[in-house]
N, C-alpha and C positions, 0 to 999 in steps of 0.2 A: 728694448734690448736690456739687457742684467751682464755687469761685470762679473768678471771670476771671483770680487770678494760676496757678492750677491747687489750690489748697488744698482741702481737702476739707473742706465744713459741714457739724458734727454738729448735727444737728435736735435741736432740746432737747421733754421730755415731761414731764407737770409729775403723778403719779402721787400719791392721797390713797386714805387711808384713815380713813373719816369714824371720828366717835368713837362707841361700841357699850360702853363701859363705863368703870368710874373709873379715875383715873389708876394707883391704885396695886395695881389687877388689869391693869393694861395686859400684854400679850405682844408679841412682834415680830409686826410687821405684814407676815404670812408670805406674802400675795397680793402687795402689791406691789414685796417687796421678790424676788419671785420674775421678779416680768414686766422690773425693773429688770434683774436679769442676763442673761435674754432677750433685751434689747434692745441689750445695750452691745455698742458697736463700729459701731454703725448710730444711735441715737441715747441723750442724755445728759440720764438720766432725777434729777430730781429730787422727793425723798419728802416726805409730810408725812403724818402719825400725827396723826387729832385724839384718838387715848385719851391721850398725853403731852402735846401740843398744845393746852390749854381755850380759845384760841381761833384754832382751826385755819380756820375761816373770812376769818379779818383777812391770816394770815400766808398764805395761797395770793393771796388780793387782793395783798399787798403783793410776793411773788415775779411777777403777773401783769405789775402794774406795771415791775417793775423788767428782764425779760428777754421774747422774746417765745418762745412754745408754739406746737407744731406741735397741740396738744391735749391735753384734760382727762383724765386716766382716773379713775374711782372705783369702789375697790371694795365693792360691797353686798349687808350677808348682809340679810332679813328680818328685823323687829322692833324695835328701837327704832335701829337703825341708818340705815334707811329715812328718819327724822324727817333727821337728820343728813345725811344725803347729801343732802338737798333744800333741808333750808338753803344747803348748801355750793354746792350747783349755782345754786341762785338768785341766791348772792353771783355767783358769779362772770357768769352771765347780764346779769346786771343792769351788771356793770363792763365786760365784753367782750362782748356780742352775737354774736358772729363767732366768735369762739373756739371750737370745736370740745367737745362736751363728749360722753364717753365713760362709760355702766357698766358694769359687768362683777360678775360674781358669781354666789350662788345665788339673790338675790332679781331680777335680773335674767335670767337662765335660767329659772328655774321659773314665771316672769309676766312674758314678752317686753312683749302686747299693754299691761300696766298701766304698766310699766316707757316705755313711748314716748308715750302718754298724757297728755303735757304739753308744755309752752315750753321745756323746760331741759334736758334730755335729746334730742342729735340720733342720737348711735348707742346700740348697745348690742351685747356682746360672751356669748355662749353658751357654755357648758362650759368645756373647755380655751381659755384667753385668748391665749397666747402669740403662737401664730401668725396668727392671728384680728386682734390687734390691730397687728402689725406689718406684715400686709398692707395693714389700714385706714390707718396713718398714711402707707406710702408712697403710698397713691391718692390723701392730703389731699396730703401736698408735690407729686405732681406732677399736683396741679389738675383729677382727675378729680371727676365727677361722679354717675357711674353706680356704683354699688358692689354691684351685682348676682352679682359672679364672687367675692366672697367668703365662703365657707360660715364659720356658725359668728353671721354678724352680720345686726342686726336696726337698719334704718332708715328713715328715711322719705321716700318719694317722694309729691311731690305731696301732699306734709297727708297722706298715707296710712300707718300702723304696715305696713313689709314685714318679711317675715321669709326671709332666706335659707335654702337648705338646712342641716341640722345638717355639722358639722366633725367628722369622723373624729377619735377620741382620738390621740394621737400615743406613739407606744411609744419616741419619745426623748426622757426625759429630761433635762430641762434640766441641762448640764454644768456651767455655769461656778459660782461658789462664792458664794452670795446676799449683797448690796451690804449688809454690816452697815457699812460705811464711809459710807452715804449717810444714815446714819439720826445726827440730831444730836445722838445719847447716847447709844449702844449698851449701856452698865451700865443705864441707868435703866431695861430691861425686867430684869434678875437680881432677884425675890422671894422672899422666905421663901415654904415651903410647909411640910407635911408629909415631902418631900424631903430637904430640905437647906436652908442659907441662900441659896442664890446659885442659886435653877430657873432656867431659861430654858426657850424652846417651839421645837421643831422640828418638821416636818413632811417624811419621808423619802420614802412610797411618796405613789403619787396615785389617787382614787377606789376601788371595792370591784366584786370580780366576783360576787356576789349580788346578788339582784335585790328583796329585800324590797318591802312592798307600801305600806307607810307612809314609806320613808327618801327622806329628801333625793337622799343619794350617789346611791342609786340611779335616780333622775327625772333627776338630770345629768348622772352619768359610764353611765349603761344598760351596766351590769355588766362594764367596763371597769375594767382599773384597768393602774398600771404602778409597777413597783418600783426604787430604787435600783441602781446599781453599789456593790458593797458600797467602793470608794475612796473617792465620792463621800460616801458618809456617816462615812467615817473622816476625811476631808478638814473636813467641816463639823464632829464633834465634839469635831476636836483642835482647834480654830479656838477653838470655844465654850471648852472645856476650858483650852487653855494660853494663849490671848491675850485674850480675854475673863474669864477667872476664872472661869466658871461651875463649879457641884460636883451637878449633879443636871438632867434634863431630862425634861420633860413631853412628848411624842408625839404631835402632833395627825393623826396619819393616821386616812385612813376606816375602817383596818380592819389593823393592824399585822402580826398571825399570820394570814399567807395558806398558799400551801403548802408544807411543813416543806422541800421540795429546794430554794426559793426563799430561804427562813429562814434556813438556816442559815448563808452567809456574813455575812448582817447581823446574828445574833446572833454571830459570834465577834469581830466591832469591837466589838460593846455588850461581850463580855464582853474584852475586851481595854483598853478602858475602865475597866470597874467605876464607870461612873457611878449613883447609882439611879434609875431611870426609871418612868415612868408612860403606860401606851398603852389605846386600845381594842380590846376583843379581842372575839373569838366563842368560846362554851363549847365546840364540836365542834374546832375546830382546837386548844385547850388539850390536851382529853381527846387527843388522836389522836397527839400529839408523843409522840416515841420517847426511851427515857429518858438517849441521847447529846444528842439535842435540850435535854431540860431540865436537863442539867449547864450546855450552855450558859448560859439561861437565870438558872439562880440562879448563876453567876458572873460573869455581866452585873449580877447587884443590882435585878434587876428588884421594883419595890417594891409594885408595882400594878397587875391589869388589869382594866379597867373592862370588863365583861361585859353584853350585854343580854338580860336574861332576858325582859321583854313580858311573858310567860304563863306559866302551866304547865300551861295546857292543851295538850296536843298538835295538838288536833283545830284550835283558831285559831292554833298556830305552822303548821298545814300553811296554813289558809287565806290567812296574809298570807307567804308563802312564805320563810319566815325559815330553811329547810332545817336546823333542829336540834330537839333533842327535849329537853324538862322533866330527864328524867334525866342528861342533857349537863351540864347546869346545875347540877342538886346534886353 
């Protein structure tokens, strides 16, 4: 939008992350501080962490108050996050009526219809958000009503739960460098682990090209996935590394060891690094790495790969199509 002197209004976006655990497991709140760099340059997103935040419900009230939103966003996994995000929406329902309130996530993906189901909840965002939700906000500021031509989102016409077409995964990776500037403490996610003193949590590739028969990823990103530029995660880990202090990083990708021609530039920044890390992996893409691959590897400091075995039957890894064998595993 452009003022009448010609200045250009950044639309402000008020982006939470209900609280899902105790303060002092808190991680960086890797969803919203993703869609935040997503959106800058077009609007000027403000974060609120309720795992740091114990009462993140007051302090979104009182930024409500104090600035006006073009909209809510919330993002929400399943399980006890759910309790929380419904508080939070209700505060804020109850303070602004009008205000636009947005979910997004895998409990909102995986249960469109339950997720619309209510007063408090007007949209809801599917799979990949980014683009999803920045189409949404430009149809709120420019007073549309019909939100029909946006794949990916799920709202209500007429008291009625609609659900758009699904949203193509998008194979461009979000460039710019995640708003750890917007988060009002950025050390107070560095904990002790098994790691190191000072972990922090990163999230490099996005969703898994397996299709298993039980996973999340798979219901949401439908065997999809997409990988870093290996700059990009050297950009983020010297960030974490020399201006943050961190000395150790935990990996929350869906699935870290894809395939070894893909791997390898991302392990020569880990191993250029030497931070110790911690990711999930699958037993057949471990076994299968070539043994230039795992020099890599152990001079990256890799500390840990969390492996899902499910079974050792073969006969139920075929059935829930987990594409690996018992003997993978040992």
């Amino acid at each position: 939008m452009v003022a009448a002197g010609g200045e250009a209004i950044v639309n402000q976006v008020l982006l939470i992350n209900t609280a899902i655990t105790s303060r002092q497991r808190a991680r960086f709140p890797l969803s919203i501080m993703t869609m935040a760099a997503a959106l800058e340059g077009r609007y000027e997103s403000t974060l609120i962490d309720g795992n740091i935040d114990r009462d993140a419900p007051t302090t979104a009230c009182d930024a409500i108050h104090a600035q006006e939103f073009t909209a809510v966003g919330i993002t929400v996994m399943g399980g006890p996050q759910v309790a929380s995000a419904i508080e939070m929406s209700r505060a804020i329902r109850k303070l602004k009526p009008r205000l636009p309130i947005v979910w997004g996530g895998y409990f909102p993906t995986l249960y469109p219809d339950v997720a619309l189901n209510n007063n408090y909840v007007d949209f809801l965002v599917r799979g990949q958000g980014e683009n999803t939700f920045a189409e949404l906000l430009n149809a709120i500021v420019e007073g549309e009503t019909d939100f029909s031509g946006i794949n990916g989102l799920g709202w209500r016409r007429d008291g009625i739960a609609t659900q758009n077409p699904d949203r193509i995964l998008s194979r461009r990776h979000v460039a710019p460098p995640l708003a750890y500037d917007k988060l009002a403490d950025p050390k107070a996610y560095l904990v002790e682990s098994f790691l190191g003193q000072r972990t922090v949590a990163h999230q490099a590739s996005l969703g898994c090209r397996f299709r298993c028969t039980f996973c999340g990823v798979a219901a949401m990103f439908k065997g999809a996935t997409v990988l870093p530029p290996a700059e990009r995660l050297d950009r983020e880990i010297s960030y974490l590394k020399h201006e943050l202090g961190a000395d150790s990083i935990q990996f929350y990708d869906h699935n870290f060891f894809d395939r070894e021609e893909d791997m390898v530039p991302l392990l020569e920044v880990l191993a250029h690094h030497e931070m110790p890390w911690w990711c999930y992996a699958r037993a057949d893409a471990l076994v299968n790495l070539s043994p230039e691959s795992w020099k890599l590897v152990r001079k990256s400091n890799l500390r840990m790969a969390y492996i899902g075995a499910e079974t050792p039957n073969d006969a139920l890894l075929k059935s829930i199509r987990k594409g690996t064998r018992s003997s993978q595993t040992l």
